[in-house]
C-alpha positions in Angstrom: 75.4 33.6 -71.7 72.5 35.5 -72.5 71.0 38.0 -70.0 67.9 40.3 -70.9 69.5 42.8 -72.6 69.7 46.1 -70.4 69.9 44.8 -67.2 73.7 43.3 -66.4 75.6 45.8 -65.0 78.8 47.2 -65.4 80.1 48.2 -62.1 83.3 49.9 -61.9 83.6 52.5 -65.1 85.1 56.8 -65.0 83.1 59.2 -66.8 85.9 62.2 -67.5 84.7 65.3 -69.2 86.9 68.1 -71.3 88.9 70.1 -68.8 87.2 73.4 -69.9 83.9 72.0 -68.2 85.1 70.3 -64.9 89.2 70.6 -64.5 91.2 67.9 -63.3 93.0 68.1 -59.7 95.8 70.0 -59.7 97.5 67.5 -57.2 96.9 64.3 -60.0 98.9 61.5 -60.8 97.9 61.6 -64.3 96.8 63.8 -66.8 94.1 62.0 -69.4 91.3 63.1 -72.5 88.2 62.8 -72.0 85.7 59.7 -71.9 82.2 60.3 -72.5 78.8 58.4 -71.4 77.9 57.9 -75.2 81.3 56.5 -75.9 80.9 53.9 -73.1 77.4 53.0 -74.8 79.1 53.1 -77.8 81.8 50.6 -76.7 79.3 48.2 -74.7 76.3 48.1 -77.4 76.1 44.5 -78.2 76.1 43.3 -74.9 73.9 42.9 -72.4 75.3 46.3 -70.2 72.8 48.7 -69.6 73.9 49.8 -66.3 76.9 51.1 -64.8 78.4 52.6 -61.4 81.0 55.6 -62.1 83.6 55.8 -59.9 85.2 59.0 -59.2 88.8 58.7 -60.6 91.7 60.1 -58.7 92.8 62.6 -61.2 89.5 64.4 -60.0 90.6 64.5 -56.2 87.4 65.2 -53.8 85.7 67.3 -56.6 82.3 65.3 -57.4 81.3 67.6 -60.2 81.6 65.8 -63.1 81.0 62.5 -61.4 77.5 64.0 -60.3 77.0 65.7 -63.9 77.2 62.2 -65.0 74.9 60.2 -62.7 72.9 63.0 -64.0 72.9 62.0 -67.5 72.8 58.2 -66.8 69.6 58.6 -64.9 68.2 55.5 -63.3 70.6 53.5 -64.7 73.6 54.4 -62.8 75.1 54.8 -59.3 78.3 56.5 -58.0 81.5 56.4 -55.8 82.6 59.1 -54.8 85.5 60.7 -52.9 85.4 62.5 -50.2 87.0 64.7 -46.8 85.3 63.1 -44.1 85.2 65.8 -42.4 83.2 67.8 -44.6 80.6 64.4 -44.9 77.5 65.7 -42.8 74.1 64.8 -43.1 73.0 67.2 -45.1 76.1 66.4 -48.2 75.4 62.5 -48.0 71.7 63.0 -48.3 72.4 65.2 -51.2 75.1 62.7 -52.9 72.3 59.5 -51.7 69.4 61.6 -53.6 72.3 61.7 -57.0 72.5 58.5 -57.1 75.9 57.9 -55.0 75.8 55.2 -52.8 79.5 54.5 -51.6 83.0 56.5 -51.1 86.3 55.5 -52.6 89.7 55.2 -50.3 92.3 55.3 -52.6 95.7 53.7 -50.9 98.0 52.7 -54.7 97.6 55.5 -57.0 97.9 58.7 -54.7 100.8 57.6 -52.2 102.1 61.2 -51.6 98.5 62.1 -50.9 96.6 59.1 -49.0 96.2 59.2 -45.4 97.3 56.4 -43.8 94.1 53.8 -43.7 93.9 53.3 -40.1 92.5 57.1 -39.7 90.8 58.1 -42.7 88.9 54.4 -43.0 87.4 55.0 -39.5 86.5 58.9 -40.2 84.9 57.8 -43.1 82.9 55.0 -41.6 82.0 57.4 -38.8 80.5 59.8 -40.8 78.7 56.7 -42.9 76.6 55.5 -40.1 73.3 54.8 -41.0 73.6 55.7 -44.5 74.0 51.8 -45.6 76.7 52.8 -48.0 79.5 51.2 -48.5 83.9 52.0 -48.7 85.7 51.0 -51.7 89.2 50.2 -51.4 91.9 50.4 -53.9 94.9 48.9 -52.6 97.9 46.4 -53.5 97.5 42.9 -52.2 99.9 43.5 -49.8 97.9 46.0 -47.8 94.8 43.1 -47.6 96.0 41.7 -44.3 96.3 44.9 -42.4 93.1 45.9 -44.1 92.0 42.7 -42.6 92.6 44.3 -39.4 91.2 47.2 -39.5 87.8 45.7 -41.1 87.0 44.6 -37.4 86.4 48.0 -36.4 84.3 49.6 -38.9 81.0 48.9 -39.5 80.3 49.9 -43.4 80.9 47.1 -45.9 84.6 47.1 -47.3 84.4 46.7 -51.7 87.7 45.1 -52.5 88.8 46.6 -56.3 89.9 44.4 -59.1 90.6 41.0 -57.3 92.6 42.9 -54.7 95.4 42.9 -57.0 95.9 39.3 -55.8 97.5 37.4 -59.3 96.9 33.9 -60.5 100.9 33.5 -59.9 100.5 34.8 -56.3 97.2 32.8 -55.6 98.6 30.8 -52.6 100.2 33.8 -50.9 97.6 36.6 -50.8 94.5 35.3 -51.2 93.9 34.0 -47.6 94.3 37.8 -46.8 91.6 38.3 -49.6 89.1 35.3 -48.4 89.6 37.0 -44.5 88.2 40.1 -45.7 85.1 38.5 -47.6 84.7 35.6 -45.0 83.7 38.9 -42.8 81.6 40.7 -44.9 83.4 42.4 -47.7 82.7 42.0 -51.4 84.8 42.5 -54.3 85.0 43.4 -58.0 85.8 40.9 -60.4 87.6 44.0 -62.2 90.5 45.4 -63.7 91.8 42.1 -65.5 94.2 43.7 -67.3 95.6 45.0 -64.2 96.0 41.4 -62.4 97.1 39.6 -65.2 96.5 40.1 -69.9 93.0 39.9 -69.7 90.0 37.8 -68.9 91.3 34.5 -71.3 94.9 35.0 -69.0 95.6 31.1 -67.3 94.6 31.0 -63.5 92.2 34.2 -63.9 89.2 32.3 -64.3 89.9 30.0 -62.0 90.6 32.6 -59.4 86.9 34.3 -60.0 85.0 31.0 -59.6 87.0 30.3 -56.5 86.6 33.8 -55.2 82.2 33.1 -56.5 82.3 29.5 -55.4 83.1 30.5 -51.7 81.2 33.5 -51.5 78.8 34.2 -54.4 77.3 36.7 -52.8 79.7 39.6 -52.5 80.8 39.6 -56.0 80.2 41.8 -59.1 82.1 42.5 -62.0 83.4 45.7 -63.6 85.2 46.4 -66.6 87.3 49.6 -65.3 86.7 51.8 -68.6 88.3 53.7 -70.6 91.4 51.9 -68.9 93.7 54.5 -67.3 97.3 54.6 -68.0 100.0 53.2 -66.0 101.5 55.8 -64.0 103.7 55.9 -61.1 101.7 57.2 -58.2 103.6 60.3 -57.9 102.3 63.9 -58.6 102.2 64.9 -61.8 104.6 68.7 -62.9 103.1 69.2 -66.6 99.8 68.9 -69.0 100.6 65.7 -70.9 98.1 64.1 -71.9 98.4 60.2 -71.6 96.5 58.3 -73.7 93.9 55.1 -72.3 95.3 51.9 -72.5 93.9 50.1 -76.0 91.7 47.5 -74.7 88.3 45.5 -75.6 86.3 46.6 -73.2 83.2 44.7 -74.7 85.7 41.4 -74.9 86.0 41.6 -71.3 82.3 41.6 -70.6 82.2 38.6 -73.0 85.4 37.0 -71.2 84.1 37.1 -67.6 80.9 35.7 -69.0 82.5 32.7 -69.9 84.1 32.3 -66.6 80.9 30.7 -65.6 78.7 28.9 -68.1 75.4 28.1 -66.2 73.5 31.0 -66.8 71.9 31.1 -63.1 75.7 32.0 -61.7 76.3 34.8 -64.9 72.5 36.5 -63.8 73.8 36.6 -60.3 77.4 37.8 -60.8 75.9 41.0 -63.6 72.1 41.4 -62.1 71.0 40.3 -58.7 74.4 40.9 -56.6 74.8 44.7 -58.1 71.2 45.1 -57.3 71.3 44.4 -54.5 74.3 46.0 -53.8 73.5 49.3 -55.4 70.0 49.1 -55.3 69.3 48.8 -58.8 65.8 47.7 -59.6 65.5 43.7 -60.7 63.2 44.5 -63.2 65.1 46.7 -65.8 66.4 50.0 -66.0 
C-alpha cells in the first residue's frame, strides 16, 4: 500500500512534555518520560504518516496545556481530544479549544476507575454542552461496558468514537462484538487502534479479520491509530510515588505497515488513513 506520502493519518497518538514545563496530574495512574512531536516524526518517517490527532492522556487529568502547546507545534497537520469538566465547557472555552485545533472530548471509563463518573451522567453533561459544536466523545472503555454504552448512545446526540476495537478480542469475537456492531450500526465510529492492547500486534490471528469485518460492515466510521509512545500497563488505581515507568517497546512504524496489510486494495487503505479521518477531523484531502 502506497499512499501519497504526508497525507494518511495517524489518529490516536500522546504528546507528553518534561514535567518542569507542563506537570503531570497529581491524581494519575501512572507516572511516564516524556514523548516528543519530533520523536513521533522520528519513529513514523518512512511511512506514509504526516498527520496525527493527540489525545490528551489521563496522567494529564482536565489540564489541556501541553496537549494545546502541541497542536500548536503540529500546526495544520494535527487535531486534538481533549478532556474536560463539563461544567466548565461554555461557549467561549470550546470556541477557543475548536480555533486550536481540538475537535472532540475524551471520557475515560478503564484507566481512572477511582476517578470516572459514572457514564450515564458525565456522557449526557458532556453532550449537552457539545450541542452544535459537531464534535464528537471518545470513549475508552472495556468491552464489557459496550452494551450499556449501547444504551445510553440513544440519548445523546454527539457521535460516540469507540477506542482500540473496543477492547473486543479475536478470542471473544462472538461474545462482544454484537455490543460493538450496535453502537456503529447507530452512528458511532471506531479506532482500529491499540493492537497490542487487544491482542500481540497487527500480524496476531483473528485481528485482521476482525478490522475487515468491523470495515466491511461499516467502512465509514473507521480510522486507525497507532496509540504512541505505548503507555505502560498499570492498574487503574492512583498512583503514591514519582516512578517513572517506562513505554512499552513497540514498532510503532510496523503497525502502520501491519494494518496496511489488513486490506490490500489500495481504494479501502486511502479510505481507512485519508478520507474517513478527513472527514472526521476535518483534515484537508489535499495534503497537509
Amino acid at each position: 500500500m502506497a499512499i501519497d506520502k504526508g497525507r494518511a493519518a495517524d489518529c490516536h497518538i500522546h504528546i507528553v512534555a518534561d514535567q518542569s514545563e507542563f506537570p503531570l496530574a497529581e491524581a494519575r495512574s501512572y507516572t511516564i518520560p516524556p514523548a516528543r512531536i519530533e520523536t513521533y516524526w522520528a519513529t513514523m518517517s518512512e511511512t506514509d504518516v504526516g498527520r496525527v490527532v493527540v489525545v490528551q492522556p489521563s496522567c494529564y487529568g482536565k489540564d489541556n496545556r501541553c496537549l494545546l502547546d502541541a497542536l500548536e507545534s503540529f500546526g495544520d497537520r494535527a487535531r486534538g481530544v481533549a478532556v474536560v469538566d463539563p461544567e466548565n465547557l461554555d461557549d467561549q472555552l470550546l470556541s477557543d479549544l475548536h480555533d486550536n485545533g481540538v475537535r472532540g472530548v475524551r471520557v475515560n471509563l478503564l484507566s481512572v476507575r477511582d476517578q470516572a463518573r459514572p457514564m450515564e451522567t458525565v456522557l449526557p453533561e458532556i453532550d449537552a454542552a457539545l450541542a452544535g459544536s459537531n464534535w464528537h466523545i471518545q470513549v475508552f472503555c472495556a468491552a464489557e461496558t459496550l452494551p450499556a454504552l449501547a444504551k445510553l448512545q440513544e440519548k445523546v446526540q454527539a457521535p460516540l468514537v469507540i477506542d482500540h476495537f473496543g477492547f473486543v478480542r479475536p478470542e471473544n469475537l462472538e461474545r462482544d462484538f454484537p455490543n460493538l456492531f450496535r453502537l456503529l450500526e447507530n452512528g458511532a465510529w471506531v479506532k482500529l487502534s491499540g493492537t497490542d492492547r487487544v491482542a500481540n500486534g497487527p500480524d496476531s490471528p483473528g485481528l485482521g479479520d476482525l478490522a475487515r469485518k468491523i470495515f466491511a460492515a461499516f467502512p465509514d466510521n473507521a480510522v486507525w491509530g497507532s496509540d504512541w509512545p505505548h503507555t505502560p500497563m498499570h492498574s487503574g488505581g492512583s498512583v503514591s510515588d514519582d516512578v517513572v515507568l517506562p513505554y512499552r517497546e513497540i514498532d510503532t512504524a510496523g503497525f502502520f505497515k501491519g494494518a496496511s496489510e489488513w486490506f490490500p486494495e489500495g481504494s479501502v487503505c486511502f479510505k481507512l488513513f485519508v478520507r474517513n479521518p478527513s472527514r472526521s477531523y476535518n483534515f484537508t484531502m489535499d495534503g497537509n
